[in-house]
N, C-alpha and C positions, 0 to 999 in steps of 0.2 A: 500869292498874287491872285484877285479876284478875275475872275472873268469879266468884259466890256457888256454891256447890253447888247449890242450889234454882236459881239462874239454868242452869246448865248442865243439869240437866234438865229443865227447861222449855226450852228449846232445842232438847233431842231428842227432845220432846215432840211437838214443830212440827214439826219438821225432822230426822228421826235420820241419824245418818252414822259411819263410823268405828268402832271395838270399843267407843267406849263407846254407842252407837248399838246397836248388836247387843244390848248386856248392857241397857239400857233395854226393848230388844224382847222379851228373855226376863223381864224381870222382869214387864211387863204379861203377857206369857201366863201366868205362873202367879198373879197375881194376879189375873187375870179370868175365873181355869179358872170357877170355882164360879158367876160370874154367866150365860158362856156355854154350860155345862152344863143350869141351869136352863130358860137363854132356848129351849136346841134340844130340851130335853125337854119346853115346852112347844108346840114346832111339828109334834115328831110326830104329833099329831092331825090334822094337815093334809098331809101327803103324800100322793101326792107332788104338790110343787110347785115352787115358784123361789123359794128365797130368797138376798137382796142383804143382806150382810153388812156393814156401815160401822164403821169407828172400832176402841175398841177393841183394840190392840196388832197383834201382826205376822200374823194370818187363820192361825194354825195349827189353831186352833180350826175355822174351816170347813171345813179340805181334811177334818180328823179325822170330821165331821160326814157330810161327803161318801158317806162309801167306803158 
């Protein structure tokens, strides 16, 4: 029995691996540009300090945050 397409990313949801693992990874970063845009636009009032980034897709978002 094959695995469902919604099973197989929720699979790499959990667990990514593999290029379709990668292509999952880029699809959460651009689908979560706008929420993590938001979230760091609203921590600039708070620098500097430390922030721990959870969840979320693959943390490109942070390093970009970073610099």
């Amino acid at each position: 029995m094959e695995s469902s397409d919604a099973e197989r990313l929720g699979q790499q949801l959990v667990k990514p691996s593999g290029a379709f693992g990668l292509e999952v990874a880029q699809m959460m970063h651009k689908g979560n540009a706008a929420i993590c845009h938001d979230a760091f636009k609203a921590l600039e009032a708070f620098v500097p300090n430390r922030v721990l980034e959870l969840g979320m897709g693959n943390g490109q978002h942070s390093a970009a945050w970073a610099e």
